[in-house]
C-alpha positions in Angstrom: 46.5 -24.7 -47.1 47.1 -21.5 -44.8 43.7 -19.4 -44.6 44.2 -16.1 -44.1 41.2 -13.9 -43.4 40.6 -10.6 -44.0 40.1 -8.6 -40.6 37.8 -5.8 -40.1 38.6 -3.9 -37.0 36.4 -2.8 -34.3 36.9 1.1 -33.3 35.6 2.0 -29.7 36.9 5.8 -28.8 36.1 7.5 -25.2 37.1 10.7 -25.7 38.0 13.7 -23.4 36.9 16.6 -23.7 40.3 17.9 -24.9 41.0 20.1 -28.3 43.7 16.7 -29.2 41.4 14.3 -29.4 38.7 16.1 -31.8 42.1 14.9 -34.5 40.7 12.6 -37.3 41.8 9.2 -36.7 44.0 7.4 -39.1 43.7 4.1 -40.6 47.0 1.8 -41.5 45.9 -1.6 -43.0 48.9 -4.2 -43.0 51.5 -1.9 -42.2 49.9 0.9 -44.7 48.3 4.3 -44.4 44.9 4.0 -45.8 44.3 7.5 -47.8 40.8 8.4 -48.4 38.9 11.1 -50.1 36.4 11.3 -47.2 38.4 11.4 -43.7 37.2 8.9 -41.2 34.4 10.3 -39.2 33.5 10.1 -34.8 30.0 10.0 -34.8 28.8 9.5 -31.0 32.4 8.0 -30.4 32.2 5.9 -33.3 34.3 6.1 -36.2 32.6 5.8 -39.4 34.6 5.4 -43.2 33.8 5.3 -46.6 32.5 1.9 -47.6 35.5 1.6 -50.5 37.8 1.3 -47.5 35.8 -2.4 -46.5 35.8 -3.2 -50.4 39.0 -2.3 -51.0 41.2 -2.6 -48.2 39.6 -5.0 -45.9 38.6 -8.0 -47.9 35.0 -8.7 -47.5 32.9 -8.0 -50.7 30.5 -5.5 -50.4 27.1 -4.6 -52.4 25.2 -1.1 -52.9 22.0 -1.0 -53.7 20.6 2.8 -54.7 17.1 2.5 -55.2 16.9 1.2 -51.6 19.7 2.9 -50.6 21.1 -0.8 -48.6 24.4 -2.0 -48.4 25.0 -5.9 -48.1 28.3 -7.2 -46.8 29.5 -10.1 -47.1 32.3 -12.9 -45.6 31.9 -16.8 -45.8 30.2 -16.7 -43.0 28.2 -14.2 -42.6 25.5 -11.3 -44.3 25.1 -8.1 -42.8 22.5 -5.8 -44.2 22.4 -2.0 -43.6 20.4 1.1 -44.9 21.6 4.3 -44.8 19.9 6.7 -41.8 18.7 3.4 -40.2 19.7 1.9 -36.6 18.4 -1.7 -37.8 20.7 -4.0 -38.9 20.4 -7.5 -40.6 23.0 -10.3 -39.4 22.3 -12.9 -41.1 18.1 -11.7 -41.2 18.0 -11.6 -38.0 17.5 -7.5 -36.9 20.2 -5.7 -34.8 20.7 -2.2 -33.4 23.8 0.0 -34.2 25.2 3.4 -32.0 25.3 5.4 -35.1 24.0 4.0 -38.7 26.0 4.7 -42.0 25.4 8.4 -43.6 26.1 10.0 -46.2 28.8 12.7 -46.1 30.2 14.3 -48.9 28.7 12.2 -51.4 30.4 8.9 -49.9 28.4 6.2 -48.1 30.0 6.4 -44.8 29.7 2.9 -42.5 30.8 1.7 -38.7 33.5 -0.1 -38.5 32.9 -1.1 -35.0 29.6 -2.5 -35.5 31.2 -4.6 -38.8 34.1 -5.5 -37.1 31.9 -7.2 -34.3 29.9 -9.0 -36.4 32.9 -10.1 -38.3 34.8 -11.3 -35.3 37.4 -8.6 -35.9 39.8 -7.3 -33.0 41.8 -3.9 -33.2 44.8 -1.7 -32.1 44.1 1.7 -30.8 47.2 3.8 -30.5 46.1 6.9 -28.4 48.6 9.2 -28.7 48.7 9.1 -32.6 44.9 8.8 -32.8 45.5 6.1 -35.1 43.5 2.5 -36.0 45.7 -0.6 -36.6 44.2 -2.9 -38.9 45.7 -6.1 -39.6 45.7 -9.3 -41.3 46.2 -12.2 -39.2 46.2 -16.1 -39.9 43.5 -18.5 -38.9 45.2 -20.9 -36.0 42.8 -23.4 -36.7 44.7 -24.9 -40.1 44.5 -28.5 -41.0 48.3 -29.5 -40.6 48.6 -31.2 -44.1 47.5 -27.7 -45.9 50.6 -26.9 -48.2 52.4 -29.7 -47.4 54.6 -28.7 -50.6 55.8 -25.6 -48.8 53.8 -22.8 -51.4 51.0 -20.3 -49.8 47.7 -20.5 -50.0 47.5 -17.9 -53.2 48.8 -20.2 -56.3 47.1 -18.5 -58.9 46.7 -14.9 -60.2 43.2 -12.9 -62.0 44.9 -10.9 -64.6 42.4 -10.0 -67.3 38.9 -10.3 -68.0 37.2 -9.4 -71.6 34.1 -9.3 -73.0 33.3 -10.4 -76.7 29.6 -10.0 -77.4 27.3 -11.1 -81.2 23.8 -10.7 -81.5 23.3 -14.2 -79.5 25.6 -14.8 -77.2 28.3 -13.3 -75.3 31.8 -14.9 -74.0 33.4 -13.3 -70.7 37.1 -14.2 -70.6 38.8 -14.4 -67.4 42.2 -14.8 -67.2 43.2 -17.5 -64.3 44.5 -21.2 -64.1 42.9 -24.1 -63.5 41.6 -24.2 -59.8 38.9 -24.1 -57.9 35.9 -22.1 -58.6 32.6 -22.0 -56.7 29.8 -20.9 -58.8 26.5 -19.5 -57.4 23.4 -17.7 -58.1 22.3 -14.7 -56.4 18.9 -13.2 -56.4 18.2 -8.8 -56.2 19.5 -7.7 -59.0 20.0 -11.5 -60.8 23.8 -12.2 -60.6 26.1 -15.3 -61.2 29.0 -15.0 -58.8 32.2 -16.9 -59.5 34.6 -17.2 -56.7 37.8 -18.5 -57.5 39.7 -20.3 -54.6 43.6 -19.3 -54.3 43.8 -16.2 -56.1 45.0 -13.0 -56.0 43.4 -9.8 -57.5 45.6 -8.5 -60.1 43.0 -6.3 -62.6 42.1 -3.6 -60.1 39.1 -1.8 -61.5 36.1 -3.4 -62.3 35.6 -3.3 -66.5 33.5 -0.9 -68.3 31.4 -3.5 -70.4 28.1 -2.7 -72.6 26.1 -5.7 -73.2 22.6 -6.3 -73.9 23.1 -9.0 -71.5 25.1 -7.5 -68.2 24.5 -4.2 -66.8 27.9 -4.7 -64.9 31.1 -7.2 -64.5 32.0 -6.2 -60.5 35.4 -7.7 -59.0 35.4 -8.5 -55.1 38.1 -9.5 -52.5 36.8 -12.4 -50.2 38.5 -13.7 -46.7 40.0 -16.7 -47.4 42.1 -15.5 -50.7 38.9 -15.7 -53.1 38.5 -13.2 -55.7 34.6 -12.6 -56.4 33.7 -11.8 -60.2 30.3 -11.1 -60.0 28.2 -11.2 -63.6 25.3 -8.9 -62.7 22.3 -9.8 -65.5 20.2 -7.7 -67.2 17.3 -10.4 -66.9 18.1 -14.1 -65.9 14.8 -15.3 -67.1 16.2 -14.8 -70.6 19.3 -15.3 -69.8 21.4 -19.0 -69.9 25.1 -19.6 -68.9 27.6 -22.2 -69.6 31.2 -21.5 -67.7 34.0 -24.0 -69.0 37.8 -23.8 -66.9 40.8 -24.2 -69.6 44.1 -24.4 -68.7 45.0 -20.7 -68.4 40.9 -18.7 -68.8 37.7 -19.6 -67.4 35.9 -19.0 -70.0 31.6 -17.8 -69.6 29.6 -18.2 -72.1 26.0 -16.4 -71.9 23.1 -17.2 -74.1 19.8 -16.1 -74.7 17.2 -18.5 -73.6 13.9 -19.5 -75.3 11.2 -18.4 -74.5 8.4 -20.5 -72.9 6.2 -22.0 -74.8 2.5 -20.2 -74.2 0.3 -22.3 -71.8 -3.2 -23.2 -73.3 -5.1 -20.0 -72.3 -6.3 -16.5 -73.2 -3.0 -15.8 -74.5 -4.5 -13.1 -77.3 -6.3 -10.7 -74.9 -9.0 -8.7 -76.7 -9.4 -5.1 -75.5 -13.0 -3.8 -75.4 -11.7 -0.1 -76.1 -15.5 0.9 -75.9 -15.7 -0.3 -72.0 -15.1 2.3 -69.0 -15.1 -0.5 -66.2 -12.3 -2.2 -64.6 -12.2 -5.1 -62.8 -9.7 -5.2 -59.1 -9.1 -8.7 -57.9 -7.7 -8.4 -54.5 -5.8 -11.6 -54.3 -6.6 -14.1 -51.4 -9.8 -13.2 -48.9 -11.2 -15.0 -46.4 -9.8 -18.6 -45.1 -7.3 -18.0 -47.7 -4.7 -15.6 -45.9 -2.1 -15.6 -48.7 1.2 -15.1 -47.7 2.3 -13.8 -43.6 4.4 -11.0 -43.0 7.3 -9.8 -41.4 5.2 -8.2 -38.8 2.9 -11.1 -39.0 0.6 -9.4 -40.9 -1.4 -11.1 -43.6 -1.5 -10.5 -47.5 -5.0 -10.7 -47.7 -5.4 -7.7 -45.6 -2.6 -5.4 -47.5 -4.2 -6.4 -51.3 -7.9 -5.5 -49.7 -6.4 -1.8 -48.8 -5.0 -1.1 -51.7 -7.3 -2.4 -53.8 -9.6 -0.5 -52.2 -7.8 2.7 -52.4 -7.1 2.1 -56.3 -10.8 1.4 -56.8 -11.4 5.3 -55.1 -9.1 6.5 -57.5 -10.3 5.3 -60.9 -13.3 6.3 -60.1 -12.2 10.2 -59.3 -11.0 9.3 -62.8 -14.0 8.1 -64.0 -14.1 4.7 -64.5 -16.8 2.4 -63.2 -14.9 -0.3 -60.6 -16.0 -4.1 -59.7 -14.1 -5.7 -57.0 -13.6 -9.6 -56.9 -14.0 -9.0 -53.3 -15.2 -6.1 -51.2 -14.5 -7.6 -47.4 -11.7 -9.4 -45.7 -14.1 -12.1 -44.6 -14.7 -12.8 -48.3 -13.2 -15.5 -50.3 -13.5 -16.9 -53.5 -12.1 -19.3 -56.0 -9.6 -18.4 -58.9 -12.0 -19.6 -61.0 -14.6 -17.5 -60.0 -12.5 -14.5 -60.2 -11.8 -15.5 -63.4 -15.1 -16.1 -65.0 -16.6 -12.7 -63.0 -14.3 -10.9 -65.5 -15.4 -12.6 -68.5 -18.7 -11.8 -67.8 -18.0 -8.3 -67.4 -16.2 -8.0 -70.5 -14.1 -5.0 -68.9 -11.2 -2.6 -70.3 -8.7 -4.5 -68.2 -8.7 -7.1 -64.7 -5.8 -6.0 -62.4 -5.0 -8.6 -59.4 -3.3 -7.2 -56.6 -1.2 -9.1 -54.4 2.1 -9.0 -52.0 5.3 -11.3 -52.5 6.9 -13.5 -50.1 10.4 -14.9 -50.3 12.3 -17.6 -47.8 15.5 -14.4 -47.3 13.8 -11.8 -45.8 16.6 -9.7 -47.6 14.5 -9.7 -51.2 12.5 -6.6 -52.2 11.1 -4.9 -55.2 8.1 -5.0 -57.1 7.2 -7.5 -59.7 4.5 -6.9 -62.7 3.2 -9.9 -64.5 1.3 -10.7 -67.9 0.5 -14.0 -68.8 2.8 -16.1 -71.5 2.4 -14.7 -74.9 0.3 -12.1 -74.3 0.6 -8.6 -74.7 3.0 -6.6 -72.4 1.6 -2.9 -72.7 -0.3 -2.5 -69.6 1.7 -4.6 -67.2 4.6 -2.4 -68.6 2.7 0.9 -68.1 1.7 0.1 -64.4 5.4 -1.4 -63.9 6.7 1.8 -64.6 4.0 3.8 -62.8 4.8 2.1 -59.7 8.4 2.3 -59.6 8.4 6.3 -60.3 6.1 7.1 -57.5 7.7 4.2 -54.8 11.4 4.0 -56.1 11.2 0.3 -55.1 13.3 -2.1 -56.6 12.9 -3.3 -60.3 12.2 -6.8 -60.8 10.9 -6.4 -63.8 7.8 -7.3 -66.1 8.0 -10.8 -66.1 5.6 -13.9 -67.4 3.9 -15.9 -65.8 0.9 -18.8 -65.7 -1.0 -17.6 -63.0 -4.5 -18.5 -63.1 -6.6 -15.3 -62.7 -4.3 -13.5 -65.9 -4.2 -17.0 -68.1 -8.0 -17.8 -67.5 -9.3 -13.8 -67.8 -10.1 -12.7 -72.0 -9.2 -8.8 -71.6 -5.7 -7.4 -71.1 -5.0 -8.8 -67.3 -1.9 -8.3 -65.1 -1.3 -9.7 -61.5 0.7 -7.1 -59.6 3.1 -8.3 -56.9 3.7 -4.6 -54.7 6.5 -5.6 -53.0 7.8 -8.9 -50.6 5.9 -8.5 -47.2 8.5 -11.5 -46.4 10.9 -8.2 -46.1 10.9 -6.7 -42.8 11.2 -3.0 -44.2 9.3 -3.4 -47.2 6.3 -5.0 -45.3 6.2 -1.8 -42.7 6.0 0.2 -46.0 3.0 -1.6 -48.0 1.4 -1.5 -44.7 1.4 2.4 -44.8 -1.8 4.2 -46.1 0.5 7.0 -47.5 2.7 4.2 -49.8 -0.6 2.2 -50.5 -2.0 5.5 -52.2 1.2 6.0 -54.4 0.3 2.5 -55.9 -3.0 3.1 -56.5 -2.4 6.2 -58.0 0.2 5.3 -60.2 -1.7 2.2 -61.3 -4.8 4.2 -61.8 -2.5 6.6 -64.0 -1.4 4.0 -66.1 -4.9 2.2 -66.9 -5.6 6.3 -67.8 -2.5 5.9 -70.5 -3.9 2.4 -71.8 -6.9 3.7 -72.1 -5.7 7.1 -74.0 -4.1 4.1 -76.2 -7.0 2.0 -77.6 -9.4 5.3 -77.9 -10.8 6.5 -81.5 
């Protein structure tokens, strides 16, 4: 089977300091002129374009991710990471420099092509005199001799449709295409199931405008190698179950709503002592315990101690009374301990402060957790808190078992601020100026719970 892979060319100008060359460069993909509503931009003799043109026009599937303002492209072989007004790169995780990093111009995300094209293994056609970039499609020499043996291309099927039918349980994703191969995958950052289907051409165009209480978007993607990307992006796979089934003529996704899990033996009924002022902060780790190790190498014991520290200062310019599970790095003590030290105390609420970790240094975002069964309210107030002062990420109020929230009698969260695992996101937990937006907004929301529960 011919593979034909979608080529992202490298542009390298040296210009002169002549009025001619200051034209904008044009683009002509496969034998096309490539009109854009942004004009290609020479940035430090680099040309930059609108990140539609890669989507679109050059076949790699590409991601954009506002809140941290990071775009994710991606071919079969490789993940390139970028943030807008940054130099540093991600190929892969691994951290790169760029000339010039993407901007934003005329409300367009504007990205290198040289720098792509590079790390794509791209090659391009500069013709000087019409200040013009040649961007072409070319076949992989490298084919296994029996591919198509009976004489048809590589593309032997078409996407022509895809409809959404939605009841209060379910919902069923229709996608018109004929039996082939499909590779299905999860991906993690928003929660997605990505279907791509071998052999095919893109026929719908635009991705569909859906509303569903279980997608916040359906997005349709071009791969190299003839693979068209549908991409289910999930309000909340937690909740969320899928079953995909290939018919002769629709691949046909059905999406379900999960039970929930069954409560773990524990304090699942949290009693709130509305008559209590005092808080208890469990910075999570301490001692021999290190907790999770950085980016930076950095430990999480050290980042949960400073803000913990700094959220303590704050509730009590608010005037609540404060006990820390732990006052000093050296410190350490058992879950268990932490536990029963709250139960003691009989507080208004025990907050556990702690920093993620993740094997892809790509994931990010801020994670809020009550434990199974339990009340919601104040790990959705401090959820909410957090994201409007940090704009990190959302991933959600979620669940869990975790001891120090299943073993605790009061209204308990654990608070993961962000995945230190995460190059950028550990330089910014590490800041004393982003540490005191989380214990102020966390503070603010214990001030709202408290508001809630007094007579």
């Amino acid at each position: 089977m011919k593979k034909l892979y979608s080529i992202i060319m490298i542009v390298c100008f040296l210009f002169a300091a002549t009025p001619a060359l200051a034209k904008t460069p044009e683009l002509m993909i496969n034998d096309q002129f490539i009109e854009t509503d942004v004009a290609p931009q020479i940035i430090n003799s680099r040309v930059l374009v609108p990140l539609r043109v890669i989507s679109e026009s050059l076949g790699a599937f590409v991601d954009w991710e506002k809140s941290t303002q990071t775009v994710t492209i991606t071919d079969q072989n490789n993940v390139l990471k970028l943030k807008l007004n940054n130099k540093t790169s991600y190929i892969n995780g691994i951290p790169n420099q760029m000339d010039v990093p993407p901007q934003m111009m005329a409300n367009r995300t504007m990205v290198p092509l040289r720098f792509i094209s590079e790390q794509l293994g791209a090659t391009v056609n500069w013709q000087g005199n019409e200040k013009r970039v040649i961007i072409e499609r070319v076949q992989n020499n490298h084919q296994d001799q029996d591919d198509d043996a009976d004489g048809s291309g590589s593309v032997n099927r078409e996407l022509t449709d895809i409809s959404l039918v939605e009841t209060e349980d379910q919902a069923v994703i229709e996608i018109s295409v004929k039996q082939g191969t499909n590779n299905v995958f999860e991906l993690k950052n928003p929660d997605r199931i990505v279907f791509d289907l071998a052999n095919t051409a893109q026929r719908v165009g635009a991705d569909p405008t859906i509303e569903s209480q279980f997608l916040d978007a359906i997005k349709l993607g071009v791969h190299p190698g003839d693979v068209t990307r549908v991409v289910l992006q999930l309000k909340d796979r937690t909740t969320t179950g899928y079953q995909a089934n290939q018919l002769e003529d629709k691949l046909m996704i059905t999406l379900t709503k999960r039970e929930p899990a069954p409560p773990e033996e524990g304090y699942t009924n949290k009693v709130v002592n509305s008559q209590s002022n005092l808080i208890v902060i469990d910075p999570g780790h301490g001692g021999k315990d290190v907790g999770a190790i950085g980016a930076s190498g950095r430990w999480e014991k050290t980042v949960n101690l400073a803000i913990s520290q700094k959220l303590k200062n704050t509730l009590e310019d608010r005037g609540f009374s404060v006990v820390m599970t732990r006052e000093e790095d050296a410190a350490f003590l058992s879950l268990d301990e932490r536990a029963q030290l709250a139960n003691r105390l009989n507080p208004l609420c025990f907050i556990s402060i702690h920093a993620n970790a993740a094997a892809n240094s790509g994931v990010s975002g801020l994670e809020t957790y009550a434990f199974y069964g339990s009340d919601k309210t104040l790990a959705d107030l401090i959820h909410r808190a957090i994201l409007t002062k940090t704009h990190q990420v959302d991933r959600k109020v979620k669940e869990a078992g975790f001891y120090v929230i299943k073993h605790t009698k009061m209204p308990s969260v654990l608070v993961e601020t962000g995945f230190i695992s995460n190059p950028q996101e550990d330089q910014f937990l590490f800041e004393d100026s982003n540490q005191m937006l989380i214990a102020e907004a966390i503070a603010e929301a214990v001030v709202q719970f408290k508001k809630l529960y007094h007579k």
